[in-house]
N, C-alpha and C positions, 0 to 999 in steps of 0.2 A: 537564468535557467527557465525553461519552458515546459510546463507538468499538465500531462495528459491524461483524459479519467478514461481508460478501457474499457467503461464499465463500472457500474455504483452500486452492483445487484448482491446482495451477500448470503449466506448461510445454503442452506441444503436446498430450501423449495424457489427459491430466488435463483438458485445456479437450473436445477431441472426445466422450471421453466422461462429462465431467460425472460423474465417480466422487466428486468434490467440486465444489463451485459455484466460479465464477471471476468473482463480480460485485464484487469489490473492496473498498473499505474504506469507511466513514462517519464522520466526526466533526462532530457536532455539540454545539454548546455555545448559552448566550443568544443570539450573536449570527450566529454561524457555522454553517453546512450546506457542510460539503467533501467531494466525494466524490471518493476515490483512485484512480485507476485501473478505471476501469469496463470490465471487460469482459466476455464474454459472459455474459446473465441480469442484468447491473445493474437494469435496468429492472425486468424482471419481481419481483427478488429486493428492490427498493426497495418497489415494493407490498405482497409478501410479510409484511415487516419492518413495517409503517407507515411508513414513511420518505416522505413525499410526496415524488415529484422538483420540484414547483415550491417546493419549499422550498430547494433545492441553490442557494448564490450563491458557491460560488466549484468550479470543474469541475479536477484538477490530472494530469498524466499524465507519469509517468518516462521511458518508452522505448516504442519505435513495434513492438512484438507486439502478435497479437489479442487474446489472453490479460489483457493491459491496456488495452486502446483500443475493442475493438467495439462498446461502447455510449454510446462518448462522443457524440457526434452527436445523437441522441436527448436527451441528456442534458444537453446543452447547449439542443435545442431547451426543453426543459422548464421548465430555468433560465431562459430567456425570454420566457416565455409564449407558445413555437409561436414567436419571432420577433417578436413582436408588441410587447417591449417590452426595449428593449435595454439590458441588464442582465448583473451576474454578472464573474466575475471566469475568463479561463483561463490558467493555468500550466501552463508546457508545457517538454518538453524540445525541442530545435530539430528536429527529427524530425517531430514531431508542425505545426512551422509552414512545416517548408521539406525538399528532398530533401538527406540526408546521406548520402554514399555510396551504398549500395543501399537505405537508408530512407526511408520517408515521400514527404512529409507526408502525413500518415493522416488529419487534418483539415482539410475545405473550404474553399477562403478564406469562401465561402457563410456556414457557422456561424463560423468567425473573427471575421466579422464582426456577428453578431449581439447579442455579448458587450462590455461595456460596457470591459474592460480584458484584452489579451491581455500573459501576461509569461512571457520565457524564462527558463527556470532555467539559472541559471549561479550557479558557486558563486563566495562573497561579494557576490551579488545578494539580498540580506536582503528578504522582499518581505510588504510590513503589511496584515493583513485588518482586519476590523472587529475594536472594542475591544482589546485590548493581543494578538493574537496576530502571531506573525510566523512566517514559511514560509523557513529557509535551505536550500536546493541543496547539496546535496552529490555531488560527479562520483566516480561508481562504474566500476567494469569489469563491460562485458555485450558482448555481439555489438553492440548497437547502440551506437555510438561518443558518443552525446550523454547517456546512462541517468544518471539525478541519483537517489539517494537524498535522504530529506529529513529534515531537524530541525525538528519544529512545536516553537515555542520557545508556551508559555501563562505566566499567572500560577501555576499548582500547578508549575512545572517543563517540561521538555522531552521530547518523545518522539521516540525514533528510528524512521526505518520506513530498513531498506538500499535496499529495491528488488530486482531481481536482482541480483548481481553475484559477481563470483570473489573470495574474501579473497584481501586484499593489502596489503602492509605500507605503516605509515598511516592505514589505515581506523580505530584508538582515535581518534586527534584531530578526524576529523570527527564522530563521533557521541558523543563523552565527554560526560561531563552529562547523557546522558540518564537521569532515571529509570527511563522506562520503554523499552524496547527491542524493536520486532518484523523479527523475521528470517525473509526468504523463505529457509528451508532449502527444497533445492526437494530434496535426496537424503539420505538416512542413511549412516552409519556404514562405510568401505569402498568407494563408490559413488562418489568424485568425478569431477563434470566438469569444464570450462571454462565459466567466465561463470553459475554457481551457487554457494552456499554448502552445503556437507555438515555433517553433524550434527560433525566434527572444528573444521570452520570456527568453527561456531558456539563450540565448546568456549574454542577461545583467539582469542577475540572479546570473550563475554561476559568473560572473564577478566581482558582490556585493561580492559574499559568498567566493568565492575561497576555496574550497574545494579539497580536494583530488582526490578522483574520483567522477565525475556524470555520471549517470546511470537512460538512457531513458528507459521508460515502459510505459503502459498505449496507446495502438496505432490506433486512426482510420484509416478507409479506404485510406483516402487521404496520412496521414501519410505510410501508407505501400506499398501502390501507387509509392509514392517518394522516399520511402527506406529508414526505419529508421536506417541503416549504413551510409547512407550519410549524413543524419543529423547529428547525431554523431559524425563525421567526422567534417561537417563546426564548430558542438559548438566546438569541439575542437582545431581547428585552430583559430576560433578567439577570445577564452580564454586561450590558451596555459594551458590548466586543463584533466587531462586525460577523455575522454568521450566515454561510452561504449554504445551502445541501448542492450536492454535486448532481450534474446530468452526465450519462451517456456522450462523451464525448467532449465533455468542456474543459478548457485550457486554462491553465495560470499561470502570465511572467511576473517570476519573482526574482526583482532586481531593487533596487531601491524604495519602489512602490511594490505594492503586490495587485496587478491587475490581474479581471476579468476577463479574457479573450471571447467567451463567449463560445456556442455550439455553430460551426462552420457546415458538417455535414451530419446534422441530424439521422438517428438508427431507426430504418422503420422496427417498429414493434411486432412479433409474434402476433 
């Protein structure tokens, strides 16, 4: 499987002004085209990449921010060709299908229904793509009250993605296993908020899980301020766990190794 960063930029002043891209995540494998949370520049940054969007068959969204959802729509159109042919897979958190408290639904019943299989995440709702992958839910802490992190369970292993969320005790058992691990630290060192992870989060996280490699994304102002290299750097020295911060565009095959592909076509910057 082949995982592409859309974009590493996170929160409200990080999406406004695109100091890093906010088009979401990619995995694709033989059989599989998922894209994670699309939001604003998915589209654009899908072209960008090569990534056709009429290739995308299954569309998946944690939590009802712009930051994750703005180009879902589109993006869903695309997976069915304009509408035209009703297909495609969407996972969703309930937000995203119906109004929770002061959220959503961000998603039209219109393209809802365009899509050949609409499913909520709900965790131990184990949910099967094509060939042996499976999508478990995992229920995080964010402002929005339905936000699922998730475990793609493959044949090489499991990768974690949290989503947004506040560490909080617990959170090893839902993502243990994973080899590979990506953390919306969305703040550095000294900077915590509510309903985010900080580079200390991360610290006794990766610590719990011990994973393979973890791989920062998701990055506010403050965060980029600080240099999300150097954070990545301290998780790594004080979990002796390999720890990468993600670019704008950089790839990862995970298959029995977990490589680095590196940035192919660099984003100019704003």
């Amino acid at each position: 499987m082949e995982i592409t960063f859309l974009g590493t930029g996170g929160g409200r002043f990080s999406t406004i002004y695109q100091r890093r891209k906010t088009g979401g995540i990619r995995f694709v494998d033989e059989k599989n085209n998922i894209h994670i949370d699309p939001g604003p520049g998915a589209l654009l940054l899908s072209h960008r990449f090569d990534l056709n969007p009429l290739d995308i068959n299954t569309v998946i969204l944690t939590h009802a921010h712009p930051d994750h959802y703005n180009d879902i729509e589109v993006l869903i159109e695309a997976m069915t060709r304009g509408g035209t042919n009703k297909s495609g897979n969407f996972l969703s958190c309930e937000s995203g299908l119906r109004k929770v408290g002061n959220f959503g639904p961000v998603v039209s019943e219109y393209h809802r229904d365009l899509t050949s299989r609409n499913v909520l995440l709900e965790e131990g709702n184990e949910i099967a793509l094509k060939g042996n992958i499976e999508v478990s839910p995992k229920k995080v802490r964010h402002s929005d009250p339905s936000t699922h992190g998730l475990v793609i369970k493959t044949e090489e292993g499991r990768i974690g993605y949290t989503s947004d969320t506040s560490f909080f005790e617990g959170m090893r058992k839902k993502f243990e296993g994973s080899r590979l691990l990506v953390l919306n630290v969305t703040r550095p060192r000294d900077s915590s908020i509510k309903g985010h992870l900080s580079t200390e989060d991360a610290v006794k996280l990766v610590n719990e899980i011990e994973p393979e490699v973890v791989v920062l994304t998701h990055f506010g102002f403050k965060m980029l301020d600080k240099g999300p290299k150097k954070e990545a750097e301290f998780i790594e020295e004080k979990t002796d766990i390999k720890s990468i911060a993600a670019e704008d565009g950089m790839k990862i095959k995970f298959n029995e190794d977990i490589n680095l592909r590196g940035i192919t076509k660099p984003i100019t910057r704003y």
